[in-house]
C-alpha positions as CSV (number, residue, x, y, z in Angstrom):
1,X,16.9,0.9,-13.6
2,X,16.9,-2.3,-15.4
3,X,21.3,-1.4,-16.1
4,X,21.2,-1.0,-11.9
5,X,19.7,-4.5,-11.3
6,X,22.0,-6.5,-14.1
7,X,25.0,-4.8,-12.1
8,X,23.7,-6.4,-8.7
9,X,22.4,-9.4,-10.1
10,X,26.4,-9.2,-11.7
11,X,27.9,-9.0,-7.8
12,X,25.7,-11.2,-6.6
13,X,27.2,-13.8,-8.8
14,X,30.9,-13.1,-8.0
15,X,29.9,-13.3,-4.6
16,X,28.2,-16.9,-5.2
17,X,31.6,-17.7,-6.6
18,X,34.0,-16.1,-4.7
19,X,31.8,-17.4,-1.0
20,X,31.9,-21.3,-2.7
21,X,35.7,-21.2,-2.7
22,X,36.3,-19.2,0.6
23,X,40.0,-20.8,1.5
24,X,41.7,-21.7,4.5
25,X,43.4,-18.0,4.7
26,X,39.9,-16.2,5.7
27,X,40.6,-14.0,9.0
28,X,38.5,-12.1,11.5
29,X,39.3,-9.3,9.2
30,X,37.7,-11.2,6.1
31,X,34.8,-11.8,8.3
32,X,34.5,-8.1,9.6
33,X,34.6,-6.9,5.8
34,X,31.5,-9.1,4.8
35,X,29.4,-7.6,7.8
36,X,30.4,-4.3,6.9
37,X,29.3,-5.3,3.0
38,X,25.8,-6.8,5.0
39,X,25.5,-3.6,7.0
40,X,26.0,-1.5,3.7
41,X,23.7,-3.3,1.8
42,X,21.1,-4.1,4.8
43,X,20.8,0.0,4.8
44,X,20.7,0.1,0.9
45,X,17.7,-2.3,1.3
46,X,16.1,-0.2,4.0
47,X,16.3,2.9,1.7
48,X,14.7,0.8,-1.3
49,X,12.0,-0.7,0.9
50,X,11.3,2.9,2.6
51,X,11.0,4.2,-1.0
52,X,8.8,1.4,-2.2
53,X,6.7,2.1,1.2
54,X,6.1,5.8,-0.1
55,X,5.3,4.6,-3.9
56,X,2.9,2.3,-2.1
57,X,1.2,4.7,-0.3
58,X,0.7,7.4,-3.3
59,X,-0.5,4.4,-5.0
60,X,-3.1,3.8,-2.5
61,X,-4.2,7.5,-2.5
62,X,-4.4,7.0,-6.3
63,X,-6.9,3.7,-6.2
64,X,-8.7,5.7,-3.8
65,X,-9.1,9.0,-6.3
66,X,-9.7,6.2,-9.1
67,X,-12.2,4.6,-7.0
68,X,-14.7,8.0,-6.0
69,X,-13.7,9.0,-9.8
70,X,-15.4,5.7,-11.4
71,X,-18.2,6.3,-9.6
72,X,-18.4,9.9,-10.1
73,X,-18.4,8.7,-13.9
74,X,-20.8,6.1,-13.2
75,X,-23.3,8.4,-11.8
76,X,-23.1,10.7,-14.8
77,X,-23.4,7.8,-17.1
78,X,-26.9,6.9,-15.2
79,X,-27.8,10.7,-15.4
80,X,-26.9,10.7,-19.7
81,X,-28.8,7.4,-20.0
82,X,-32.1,8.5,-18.6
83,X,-31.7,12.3,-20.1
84,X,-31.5,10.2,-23.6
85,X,-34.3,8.6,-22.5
86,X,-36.5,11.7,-21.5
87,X,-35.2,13.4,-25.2
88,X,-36.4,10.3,-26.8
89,X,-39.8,10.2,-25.4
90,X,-40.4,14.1,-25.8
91,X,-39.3,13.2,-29.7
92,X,-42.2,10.8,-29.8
93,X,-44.4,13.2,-28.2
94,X,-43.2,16.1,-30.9
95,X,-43.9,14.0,-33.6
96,X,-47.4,12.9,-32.2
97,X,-48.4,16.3,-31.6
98,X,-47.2,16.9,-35.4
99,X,-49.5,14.4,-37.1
100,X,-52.3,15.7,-34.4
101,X,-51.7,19.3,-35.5
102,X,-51.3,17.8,-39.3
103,X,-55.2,15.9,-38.9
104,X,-56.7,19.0,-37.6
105,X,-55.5,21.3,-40.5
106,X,-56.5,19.2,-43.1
107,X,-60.0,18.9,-41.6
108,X,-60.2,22.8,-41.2
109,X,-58.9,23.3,-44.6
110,X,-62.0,21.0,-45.9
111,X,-64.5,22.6,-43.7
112,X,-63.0,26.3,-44.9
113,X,-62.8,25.5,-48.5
114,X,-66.0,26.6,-49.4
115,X,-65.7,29.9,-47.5
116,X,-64.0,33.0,-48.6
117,X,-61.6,35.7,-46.5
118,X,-64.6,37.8,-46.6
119,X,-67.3,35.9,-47.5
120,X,-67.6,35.4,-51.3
121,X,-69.4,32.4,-52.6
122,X,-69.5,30.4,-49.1
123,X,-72.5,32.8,-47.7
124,X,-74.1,32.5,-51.4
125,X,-74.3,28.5,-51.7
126,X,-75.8,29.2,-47.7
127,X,-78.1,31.5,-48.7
128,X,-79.0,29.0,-52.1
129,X,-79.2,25.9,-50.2
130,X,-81.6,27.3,-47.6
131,X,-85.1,26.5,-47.0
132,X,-86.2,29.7,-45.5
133,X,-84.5,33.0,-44.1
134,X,-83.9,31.3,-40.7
135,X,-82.8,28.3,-42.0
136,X,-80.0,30.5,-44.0
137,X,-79.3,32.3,-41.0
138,X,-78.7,29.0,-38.4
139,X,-76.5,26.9,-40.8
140,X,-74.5,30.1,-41.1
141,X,-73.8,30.5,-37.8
142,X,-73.4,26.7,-37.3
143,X,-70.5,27.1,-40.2
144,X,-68.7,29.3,-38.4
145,X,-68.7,28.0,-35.0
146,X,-67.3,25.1,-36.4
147,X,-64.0,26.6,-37.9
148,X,-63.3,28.9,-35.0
149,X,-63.3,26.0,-33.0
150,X,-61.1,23.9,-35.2
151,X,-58.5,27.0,-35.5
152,X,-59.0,27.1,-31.5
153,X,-57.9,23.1,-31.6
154,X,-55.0,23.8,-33.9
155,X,-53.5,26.4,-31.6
156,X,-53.9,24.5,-28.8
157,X,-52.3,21.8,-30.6
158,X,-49.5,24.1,-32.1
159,X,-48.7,25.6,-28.2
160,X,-48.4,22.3,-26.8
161,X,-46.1,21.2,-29.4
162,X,-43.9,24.2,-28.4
163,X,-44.0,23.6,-24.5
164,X,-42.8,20.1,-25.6
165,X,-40.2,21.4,-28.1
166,X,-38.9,23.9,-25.4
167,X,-38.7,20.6,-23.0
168,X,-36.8,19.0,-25.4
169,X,-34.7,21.6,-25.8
170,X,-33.9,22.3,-21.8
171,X,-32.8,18.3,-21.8
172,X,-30.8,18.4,-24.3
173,X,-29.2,21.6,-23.0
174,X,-28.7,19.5,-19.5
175,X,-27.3,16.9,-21.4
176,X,-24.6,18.7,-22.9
177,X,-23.9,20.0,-19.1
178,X,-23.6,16.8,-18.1
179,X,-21.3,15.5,-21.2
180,X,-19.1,18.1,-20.5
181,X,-18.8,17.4,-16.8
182,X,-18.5,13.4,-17.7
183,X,-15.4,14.5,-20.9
184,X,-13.5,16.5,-17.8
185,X,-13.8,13.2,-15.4
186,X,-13.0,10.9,-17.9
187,X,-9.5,12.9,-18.9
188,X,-9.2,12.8,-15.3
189,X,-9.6,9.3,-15.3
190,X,-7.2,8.6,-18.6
191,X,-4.1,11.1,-16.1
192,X,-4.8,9.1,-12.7
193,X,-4.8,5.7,-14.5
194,X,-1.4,6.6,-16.5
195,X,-0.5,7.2,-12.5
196,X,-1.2,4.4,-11.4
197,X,0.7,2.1,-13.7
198,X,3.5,4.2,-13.5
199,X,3.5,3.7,-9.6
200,X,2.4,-0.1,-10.5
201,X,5.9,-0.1,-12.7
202,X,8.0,1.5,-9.8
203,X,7.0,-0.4,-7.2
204,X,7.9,-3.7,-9.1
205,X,11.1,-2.3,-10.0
206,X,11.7,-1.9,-6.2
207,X,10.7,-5.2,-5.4
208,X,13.2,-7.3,-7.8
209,X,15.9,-4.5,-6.3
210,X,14.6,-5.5,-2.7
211,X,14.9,-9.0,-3.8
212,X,18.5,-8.6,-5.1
213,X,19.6,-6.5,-2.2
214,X,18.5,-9.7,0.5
215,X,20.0,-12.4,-1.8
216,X,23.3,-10.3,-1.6
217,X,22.8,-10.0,2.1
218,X,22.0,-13.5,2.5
219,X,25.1,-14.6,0.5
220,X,27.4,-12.5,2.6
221,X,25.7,-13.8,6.2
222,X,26.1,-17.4,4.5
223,X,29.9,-16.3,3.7
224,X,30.6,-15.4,7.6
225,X,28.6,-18.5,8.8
226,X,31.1,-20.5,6.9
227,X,34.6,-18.1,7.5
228,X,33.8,-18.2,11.4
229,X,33.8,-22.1,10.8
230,X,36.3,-22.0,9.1
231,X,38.2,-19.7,11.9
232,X,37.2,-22.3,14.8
233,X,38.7,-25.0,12.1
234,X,42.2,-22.9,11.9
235,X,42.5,-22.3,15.6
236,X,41.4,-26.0,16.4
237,X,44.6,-26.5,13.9
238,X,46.5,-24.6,16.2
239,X,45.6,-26.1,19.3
240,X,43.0,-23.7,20.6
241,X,39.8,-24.9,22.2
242,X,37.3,-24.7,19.9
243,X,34.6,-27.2,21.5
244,X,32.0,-24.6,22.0
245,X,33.1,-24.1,25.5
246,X,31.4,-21.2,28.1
247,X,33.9,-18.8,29.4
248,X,32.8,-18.7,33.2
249,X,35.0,-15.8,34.3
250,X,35.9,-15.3,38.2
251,X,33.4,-15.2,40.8
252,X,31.7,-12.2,41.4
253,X,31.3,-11.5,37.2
254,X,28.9,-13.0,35.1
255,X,30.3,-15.0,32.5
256,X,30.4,-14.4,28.6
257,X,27.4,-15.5,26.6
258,X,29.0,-17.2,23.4
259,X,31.8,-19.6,23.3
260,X,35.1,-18.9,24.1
261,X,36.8,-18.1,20.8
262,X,34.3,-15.2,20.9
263,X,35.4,-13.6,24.3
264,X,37.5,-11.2,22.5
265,X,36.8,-7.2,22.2
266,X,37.2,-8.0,18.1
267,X,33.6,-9.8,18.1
268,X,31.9,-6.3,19.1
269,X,30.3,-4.3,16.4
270,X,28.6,-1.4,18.7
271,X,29.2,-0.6,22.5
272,X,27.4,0.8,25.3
273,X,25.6,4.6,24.8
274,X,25.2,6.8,22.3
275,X,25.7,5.5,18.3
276,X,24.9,6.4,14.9
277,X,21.9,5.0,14.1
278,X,22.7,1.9,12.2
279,X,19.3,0.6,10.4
280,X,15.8,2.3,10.8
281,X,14.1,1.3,14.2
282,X,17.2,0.6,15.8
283,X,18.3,2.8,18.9
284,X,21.1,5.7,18.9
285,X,21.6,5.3,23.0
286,X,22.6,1.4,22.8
287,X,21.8,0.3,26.1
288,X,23.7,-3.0,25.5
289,X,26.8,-4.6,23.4
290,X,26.2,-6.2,20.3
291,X,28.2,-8.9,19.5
292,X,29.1,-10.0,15.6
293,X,28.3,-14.0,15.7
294,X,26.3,-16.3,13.9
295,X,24.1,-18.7,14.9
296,X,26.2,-19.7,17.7
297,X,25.3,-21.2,21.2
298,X,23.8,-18.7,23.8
299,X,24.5,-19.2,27.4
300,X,22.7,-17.8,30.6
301,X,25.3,-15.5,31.8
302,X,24.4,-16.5,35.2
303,X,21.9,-18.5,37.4
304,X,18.4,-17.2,37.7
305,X,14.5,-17.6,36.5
306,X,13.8,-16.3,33.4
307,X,11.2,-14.0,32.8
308,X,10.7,-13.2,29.3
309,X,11.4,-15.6,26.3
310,X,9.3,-14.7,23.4
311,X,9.1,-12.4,20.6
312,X,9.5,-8.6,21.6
313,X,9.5,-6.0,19.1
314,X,12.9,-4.8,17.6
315,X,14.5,-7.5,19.1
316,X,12.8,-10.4,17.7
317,X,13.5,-13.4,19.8
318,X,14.5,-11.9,22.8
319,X,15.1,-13.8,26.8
320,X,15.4,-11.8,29.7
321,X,16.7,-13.7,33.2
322,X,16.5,-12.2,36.8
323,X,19.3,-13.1,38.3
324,X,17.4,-13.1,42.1
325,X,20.9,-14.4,44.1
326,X,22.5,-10.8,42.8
327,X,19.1,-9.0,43.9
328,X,17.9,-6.4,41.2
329,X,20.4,-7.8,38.2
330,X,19.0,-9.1,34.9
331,X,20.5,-10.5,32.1
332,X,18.8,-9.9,27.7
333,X,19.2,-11.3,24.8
334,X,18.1,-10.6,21.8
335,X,17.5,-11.5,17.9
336,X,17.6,-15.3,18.5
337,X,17.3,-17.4,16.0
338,X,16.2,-20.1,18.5
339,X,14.6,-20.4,22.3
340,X,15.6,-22.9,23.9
341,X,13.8,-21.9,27.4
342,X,10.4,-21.0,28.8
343,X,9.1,-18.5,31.4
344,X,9.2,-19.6,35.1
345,X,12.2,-22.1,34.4
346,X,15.2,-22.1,36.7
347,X,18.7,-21.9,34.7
348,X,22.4,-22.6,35.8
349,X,25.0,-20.5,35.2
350,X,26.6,-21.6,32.0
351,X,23.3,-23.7,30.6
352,X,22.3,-23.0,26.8
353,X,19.3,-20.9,27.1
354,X,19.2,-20.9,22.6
355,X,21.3,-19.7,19.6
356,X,22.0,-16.3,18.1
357,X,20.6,-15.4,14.8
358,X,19.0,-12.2,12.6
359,X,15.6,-11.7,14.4
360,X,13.9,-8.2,14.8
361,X,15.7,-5.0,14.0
362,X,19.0,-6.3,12.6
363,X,21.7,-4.9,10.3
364,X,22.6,-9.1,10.2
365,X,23.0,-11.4,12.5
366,X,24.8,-10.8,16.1
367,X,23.8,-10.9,20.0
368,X,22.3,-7.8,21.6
369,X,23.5,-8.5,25.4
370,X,22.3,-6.7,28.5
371,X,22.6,-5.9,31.7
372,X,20.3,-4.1,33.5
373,X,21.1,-3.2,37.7
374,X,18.9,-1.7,40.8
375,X,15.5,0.0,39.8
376,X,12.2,-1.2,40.1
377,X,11.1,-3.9,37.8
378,X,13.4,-5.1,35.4
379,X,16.4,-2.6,36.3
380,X,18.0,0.1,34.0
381,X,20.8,-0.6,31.5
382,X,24.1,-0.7,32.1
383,X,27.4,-1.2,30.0
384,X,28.0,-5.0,30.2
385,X,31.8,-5.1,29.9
386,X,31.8,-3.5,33.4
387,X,30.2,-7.5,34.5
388,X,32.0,-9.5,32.0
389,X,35.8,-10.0,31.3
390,X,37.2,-10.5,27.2
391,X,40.3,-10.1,25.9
């Protein structure tokens, strides 16, 4: 990639150089070679800029998967924060119930120590230390009331450590569930992310292409602005009209659009019908002539009002005139560079109406003329070199 944009930036340069010292000897055929060069490399900047459309797009489906995929992680995050949490508190809770069950050994163990498995010497210091029979028999009975209910207490103590144990356990299960879960999204994350600065990368790459491709087209158009100068210079030389005259053929036609040293069939680049598409969103049934100038003086091709003068799409600046003396007869031009008239105004035969230029769905800069006959509305198309005469 980077060896592809050195060479362009490379022919860019030898065309800087070659364009500053364009010489008296330049030709129509000069000038036809450079707009081939800006129709070759308008198309190459089409393909880049389609490409670099599509990266964009993946890329855009890939913030969007980024996007619900942070959150996703997010969520899970929130979920492994308060399951630490719960296993903390149910840790405190283990450990309480552990010194509980701890206190209430130790005070069974001192209550049991003076009685035996099966008796033994606990029932003698009773039976010693009594007043009477009855006496013997009640603090007997009191003894032993009291350690089944502290070995009651301890089991108690001892299940409820295990329900709490078991709890722990079934969060710390959940919260290797939801590590796992969280490990798989976050690989997921690492993949899409490697993604989307790979796409980041290509779509930058594009871009300085893009950028080389219209400074190569812009040096070419600049080349032709100056050759067709240089071409009214040489036939001025020669004695040719070259004031920027109208050609205002015989009555009953309409008369060519452009100065005269551009009434000649070597100015058109695509006729009338059916084509090869030239540049995406253009048409492949031309309903019009397109005509290879730059930035030249436009004139109304005949009296009328005009009815459109304004930016349409595809044809960027665009003015349409309806030519009422001829009935249903219109006049269009299109990518302008300038307007020079506004809807509802009256125009003579011959009057600049603007100047030709690179607006709207170009492959560089030229005239799209019209004619459109009969109909309702604004007509249908028709060839124009049937209503205008070149040589």
């Amino acid at each position: 990639m980077k060896s592809k944009i050195i060479s362009i930036m490379t022919i860019i340069l030898f065309i800087g150089t070659y364009f500053a010292n364009v010489s008296l000897a330049v030709t129509q055929s000069d000038i036809n070679q450079w707009k081939s060069e800006v129709n070759q490399a308008q198309q190459e900047k089409d393909k880049i800029s389609q490409e670099k459309a599509n990266e964009k797009s993946e890329l855009e489906k890939i913030n969007e998967q980024l996007s619900t995929l942070n959150n996703e992680i997010m969520a899970l995050e929130g979920q492994l924060n308060e399951l630490n949490s719960a296993i903390e508190q149910k840790q405190e809770e283990i450990e309480q119930k552990q010194k509980e069950l701890e206190e209430k050994q130790e005070l069974l163990k001192k209550r049991l120590v003076s009685l035996y498995k099966n008796g033994g010497l606990s029932y003698l210091d009773v039976l010693l230390g009594a007043t009477s029979y009855m006496d013997m028999l009640a603090s007997f009975d009191a003894l032993e009331q009291i350690a089944d209910a502290d070995t009651k207490l301890i089991n108690k103590v001892t299940d409820e450590k295990k329900e709490i144990e078991q709890a722990k356990a079934d969060l710390e299960e959940k919260k290797k569930q939801v590590d796992s879960v969280k490990a798989q999204k976050d690989a997921k994350n690492v993949e899409l992310t490697a993604m989307q600065n790979a796409k980041e990368s290509k779509i930058a790459s594009l871009t300085e292409e893009e950028k080389a491709k219209e400074r190569k087209i812009s040096e070419f158009q600049a080349a032709i602005r100056r050759g067709e100068e240089e071409i009214q210079r040489q036939l001025a030389n020669q004695g040719v009209n070259t004031s920027g005259g109208w050609v205002d053929n015989s009555a009953g036609n309409l008369g060519w659009p452009l100065p005269s040293q551009y009434a000649r069939y070597a100015y058109i680049t695509s006729y009338f019908g059916p084509r090869r598409q030239p540049t995406a969103g253009a048409s492949t049934n031309h309903g019009a002539i397109d005509i290879g100038v730059s930035y030249q003086p436009l004139y109304a091709a005949e009296s009328g009002t005009v009815v459109t003068a304004g930016v349409v799409s595809g044809y960027g600046n665009f003015i349409m005139i309806w030519h009422s003396a001829r009935g249903q007869l219109y006049t269009a031009y299109g990518h302008l560079s300038q307007i020079y008239v506004r809807v509802g105004q009256t125009v003579s035969r011959g009057q600049q109406i603007g100047v030709t230029g690179n607006t709207g769905i170009t492959t560089g800069p030229h005239l799209h003329f019209e004619v459109r006959a009969g109909g309702s509305g604004s007509g249908y198309r028709v060839d124009p070199l049937n209503y205008v005469s070149i040589t």
